[in-house]
C-alpha positions as CSV (number, residue, x, y, z in Angstrom):
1,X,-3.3,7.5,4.2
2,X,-2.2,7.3,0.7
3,X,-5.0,7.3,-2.0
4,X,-3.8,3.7,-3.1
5,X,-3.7,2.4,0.9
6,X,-7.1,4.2,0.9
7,X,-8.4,2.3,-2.1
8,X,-6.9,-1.1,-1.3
9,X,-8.6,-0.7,2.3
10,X,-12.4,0.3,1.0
11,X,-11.8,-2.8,-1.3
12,X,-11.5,-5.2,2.0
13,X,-14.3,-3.5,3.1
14,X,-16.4,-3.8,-0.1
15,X,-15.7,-7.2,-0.7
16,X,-16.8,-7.9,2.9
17,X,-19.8,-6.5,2.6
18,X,-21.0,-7.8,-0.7
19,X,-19.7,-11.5,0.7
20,X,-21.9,-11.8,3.5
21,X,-18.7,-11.6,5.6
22,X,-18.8,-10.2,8.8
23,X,-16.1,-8.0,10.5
24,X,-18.6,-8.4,14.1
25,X,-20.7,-9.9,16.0
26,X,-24.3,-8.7,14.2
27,X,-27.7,-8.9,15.4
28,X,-30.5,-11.5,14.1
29,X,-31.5,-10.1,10.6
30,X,-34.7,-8.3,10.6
31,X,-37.5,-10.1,8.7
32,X,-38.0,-7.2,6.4
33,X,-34.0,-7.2,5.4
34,X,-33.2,-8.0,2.2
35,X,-32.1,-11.1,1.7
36,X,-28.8,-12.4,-0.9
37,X,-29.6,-14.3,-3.8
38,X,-27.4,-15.5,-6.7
39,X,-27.8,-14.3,-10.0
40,X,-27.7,-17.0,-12.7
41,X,-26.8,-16.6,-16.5
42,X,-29.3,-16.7,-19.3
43,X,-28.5,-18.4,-22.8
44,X,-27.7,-15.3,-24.1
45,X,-25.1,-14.5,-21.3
46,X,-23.5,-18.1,-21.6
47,X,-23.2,-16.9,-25.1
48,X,-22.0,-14.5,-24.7
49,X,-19.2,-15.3,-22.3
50,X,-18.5,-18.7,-25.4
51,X,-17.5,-15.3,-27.1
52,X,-15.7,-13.8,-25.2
53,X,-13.4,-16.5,-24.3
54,X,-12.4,-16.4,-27.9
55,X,-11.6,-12.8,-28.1
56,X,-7.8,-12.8,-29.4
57,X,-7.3,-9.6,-27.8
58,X,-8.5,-11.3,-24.0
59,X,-6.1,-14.0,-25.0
60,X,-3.1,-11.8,-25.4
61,X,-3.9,-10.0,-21.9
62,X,-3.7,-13.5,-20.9
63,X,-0.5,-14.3,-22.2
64,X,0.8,-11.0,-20.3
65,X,-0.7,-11.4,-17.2
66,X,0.7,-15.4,-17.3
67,X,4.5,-14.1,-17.9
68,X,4.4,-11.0,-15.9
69,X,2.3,-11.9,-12.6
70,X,3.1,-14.5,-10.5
71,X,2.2,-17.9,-10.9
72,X,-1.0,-18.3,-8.8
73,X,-2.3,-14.6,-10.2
74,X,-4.1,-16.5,-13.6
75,X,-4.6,-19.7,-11.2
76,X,-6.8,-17.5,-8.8
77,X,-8.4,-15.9,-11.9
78,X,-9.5,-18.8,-13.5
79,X,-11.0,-20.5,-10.1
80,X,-13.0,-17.0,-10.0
81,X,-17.1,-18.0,-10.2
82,X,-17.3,-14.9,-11.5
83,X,-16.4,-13.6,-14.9
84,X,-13.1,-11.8,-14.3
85,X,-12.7,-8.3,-16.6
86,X,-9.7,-6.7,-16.5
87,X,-8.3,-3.2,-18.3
88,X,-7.6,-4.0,-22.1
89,X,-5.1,-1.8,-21.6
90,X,-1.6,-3.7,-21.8
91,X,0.5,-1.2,-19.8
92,X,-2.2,-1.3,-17.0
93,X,-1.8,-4.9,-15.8
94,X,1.4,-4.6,-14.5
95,X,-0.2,-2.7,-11.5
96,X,-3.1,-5.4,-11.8
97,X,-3.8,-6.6,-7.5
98,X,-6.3,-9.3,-7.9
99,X,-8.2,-10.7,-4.8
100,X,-11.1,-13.5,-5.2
101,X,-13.4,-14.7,-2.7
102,X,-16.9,-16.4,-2.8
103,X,-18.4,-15.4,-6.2
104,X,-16.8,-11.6,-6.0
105,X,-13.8,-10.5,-7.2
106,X,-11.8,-7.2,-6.7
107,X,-9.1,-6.0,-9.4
108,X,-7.1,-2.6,-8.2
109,X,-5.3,-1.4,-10.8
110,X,-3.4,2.3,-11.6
111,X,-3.7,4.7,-14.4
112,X,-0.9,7.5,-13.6
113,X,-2.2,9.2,-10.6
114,X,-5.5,7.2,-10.7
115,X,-6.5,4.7,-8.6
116,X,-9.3,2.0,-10.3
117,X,-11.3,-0.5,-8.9
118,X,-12.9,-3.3,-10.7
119,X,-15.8,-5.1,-8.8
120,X,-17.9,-8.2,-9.7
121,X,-20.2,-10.4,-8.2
122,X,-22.6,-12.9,-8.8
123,X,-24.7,-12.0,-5.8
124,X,-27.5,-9.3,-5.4
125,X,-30.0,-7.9,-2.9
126,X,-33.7,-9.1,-2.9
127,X,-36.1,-7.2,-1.2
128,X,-39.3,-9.2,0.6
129,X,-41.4,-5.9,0.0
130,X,-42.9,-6.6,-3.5
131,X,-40.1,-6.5,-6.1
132,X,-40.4,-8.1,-8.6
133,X,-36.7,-9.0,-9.2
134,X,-33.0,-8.7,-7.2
135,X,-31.3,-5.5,-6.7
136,X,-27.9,-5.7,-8.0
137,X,-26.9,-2.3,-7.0
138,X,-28.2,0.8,-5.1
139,X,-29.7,3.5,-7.2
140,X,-27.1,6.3,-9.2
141,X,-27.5,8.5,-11.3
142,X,-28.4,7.1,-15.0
143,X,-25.4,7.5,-18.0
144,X,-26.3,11.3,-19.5
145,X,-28.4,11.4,-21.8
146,X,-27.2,11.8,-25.6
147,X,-27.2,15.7,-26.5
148,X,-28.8,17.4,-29.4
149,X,-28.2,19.9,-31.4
150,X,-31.7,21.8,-31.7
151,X,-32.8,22.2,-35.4
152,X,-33.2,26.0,-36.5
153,X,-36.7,27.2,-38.1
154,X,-37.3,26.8,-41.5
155,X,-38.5,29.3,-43.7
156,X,-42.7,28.8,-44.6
157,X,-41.5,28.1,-48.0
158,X,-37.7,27.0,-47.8
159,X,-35.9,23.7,-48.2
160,X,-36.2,21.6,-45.3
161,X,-32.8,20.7,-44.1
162,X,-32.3,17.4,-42.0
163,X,-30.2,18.0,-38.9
164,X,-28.3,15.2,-37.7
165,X,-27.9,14.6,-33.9
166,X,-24.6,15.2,-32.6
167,X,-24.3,13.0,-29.5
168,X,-22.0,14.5,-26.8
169,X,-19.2,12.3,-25.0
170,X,-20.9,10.3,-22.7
171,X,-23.7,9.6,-24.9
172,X,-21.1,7.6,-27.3
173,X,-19.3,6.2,-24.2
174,X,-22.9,4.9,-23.5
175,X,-23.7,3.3,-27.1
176,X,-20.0,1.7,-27.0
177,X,-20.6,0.2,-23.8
178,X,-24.4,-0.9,-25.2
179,X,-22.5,-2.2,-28.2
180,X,-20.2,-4.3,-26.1
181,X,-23.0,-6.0,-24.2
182,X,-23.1,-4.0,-21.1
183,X,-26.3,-3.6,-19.5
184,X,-28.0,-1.3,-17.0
185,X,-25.0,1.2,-17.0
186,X,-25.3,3.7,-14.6
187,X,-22.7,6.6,-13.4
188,X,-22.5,8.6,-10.2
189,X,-20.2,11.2,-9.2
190,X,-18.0,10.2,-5.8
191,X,-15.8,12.5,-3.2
192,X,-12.8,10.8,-5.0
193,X,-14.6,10.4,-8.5
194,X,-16.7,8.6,-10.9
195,X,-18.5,4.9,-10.1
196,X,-20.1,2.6,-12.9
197,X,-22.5,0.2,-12.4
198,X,-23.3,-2.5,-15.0
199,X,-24.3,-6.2,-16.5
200,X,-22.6,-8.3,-18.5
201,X,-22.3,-11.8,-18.5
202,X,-25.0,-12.2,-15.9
203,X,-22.6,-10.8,-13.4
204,X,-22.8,-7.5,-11.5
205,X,-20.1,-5.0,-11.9
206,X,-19.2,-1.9,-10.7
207,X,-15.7,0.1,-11.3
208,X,-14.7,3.4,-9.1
209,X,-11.5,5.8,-10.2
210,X,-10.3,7.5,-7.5
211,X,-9.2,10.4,-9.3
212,X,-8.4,13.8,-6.3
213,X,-7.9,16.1,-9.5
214,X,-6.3,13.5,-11.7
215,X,-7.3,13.9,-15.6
216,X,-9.5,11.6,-17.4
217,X,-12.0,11.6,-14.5
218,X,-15.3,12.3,-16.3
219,X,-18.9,10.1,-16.6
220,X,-17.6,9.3,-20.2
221,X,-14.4,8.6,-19.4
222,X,-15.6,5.7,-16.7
223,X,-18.5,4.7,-19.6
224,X,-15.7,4.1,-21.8
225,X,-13.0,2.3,-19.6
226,X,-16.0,0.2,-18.4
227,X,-16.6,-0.7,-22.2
228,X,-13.0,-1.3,-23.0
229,X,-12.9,-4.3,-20.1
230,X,-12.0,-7.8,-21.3
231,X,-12.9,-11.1,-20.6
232,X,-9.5,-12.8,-19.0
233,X,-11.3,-15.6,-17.0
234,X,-13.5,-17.5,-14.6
235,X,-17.0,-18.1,-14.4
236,X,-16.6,-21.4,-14.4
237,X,-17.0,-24.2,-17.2
């Protein structure tokens, strides 16, 4: 199987899975499951997506997608109850595959020998043992840390010299991404790549690259693509 077949098929089964939709015949749920609940947007998210939605660089991607893609591409993007991001990359949309379903979304699109998978959802996982909020996503590894450059020793009676912290790549990926409103990122290394996990909008995201060897396939590099998303519709009125 191709990595793109392979990609477009663990999309079905993602989006199934986060739906509630099931591929079988299940058993009764167990009364310690957790249970789905829907994540709702605070005043600062509906600001935030007011913003957004008059971001003259999401409303050029718009004007793309609407004269490249087929008419019921934007028509399914806008009826999306989730906040639909998509590459702010121009020259990545016409590979854009969008698929919409009840408040999730899947956008598959390629980056040379890269595969990339945009997820969002307004649904998340509650536990009924004691937390004391929903579970968007399962635990990963946390964004690196920023790096610094260790001062030297000062001589008793020298100068003191101020050295500044030199943060290392993911560490600006991370404060870009901050900067742009994301929330709880968190990275994890795959068998094909690099995930990202994040809020924005009061919506649950997560993007994979499917990368086999491809370049660009680092922690910072998925930070920063993650950061770089824009706003090209849904989420209702």
């Amino acid at each position: 199987m191709s990595i793109r077949n392979r990609a477009l098929a663990g999309g079905v089964i993602a989006a199934a899975a986060f739906a509630g939709m099931a591929t079988s015949q299940q058993p009764a749920p167990s009364p310690t499951a957790a249970t789905q609940v829907a994540l709702t947007r605070s005043r600062v998210d509906n600001a935030a997506l007011a913003q957004a939605r008059q971001d003259p660089v999401a409303a050029r991607l718009r004007g793309v997608l609407a004269q490249n893609k087929s008419a019921t591409f934007m028509q399914e993007v806008n009826a999306s109850a989730v906040p639909v991001l998509a590459p702010g990359e121009v020259g990545l949309l016409g590979s854009a595959e969008f698929n919409g379903g009840d408040r999730f979304y899947m956008m598959t699109v390629q980056r040379g020998e890269q595969i990339i998978e945009i997820y969002g959802t307004t649904r998340a996982f509650q536990s009924p043992l004691g937390t004391t909020g929903p579970q968007t996503a399962p635990a990963a590894t946390a964004a690196p840390a920023t790096a610094a450059r260790a001062a030297p020793p000062t001589a008793a009676r020298g100068p003191r010299i101020a050295v500044a912290q030199i943060p290392d790549a993911a560490g600006r990926a991370l404060a870009l991404a901050r900067s742009r409103g994301l929330t709880n990122v968190r990275t994890e290394r795959t068998e094909y790549g690099v995930d990202v996990t994040f809020g924005r909008f009061g919506a649950a995201y997560n993007v994979s690259f499917l990368c086999e060897g491809a370049p660009d396939c680092t922690e910072a590099d998925a930070i920063a693509f993650a950061a770089g998303l824009q706003l090209i519709g849904g989420g209702g009125a």
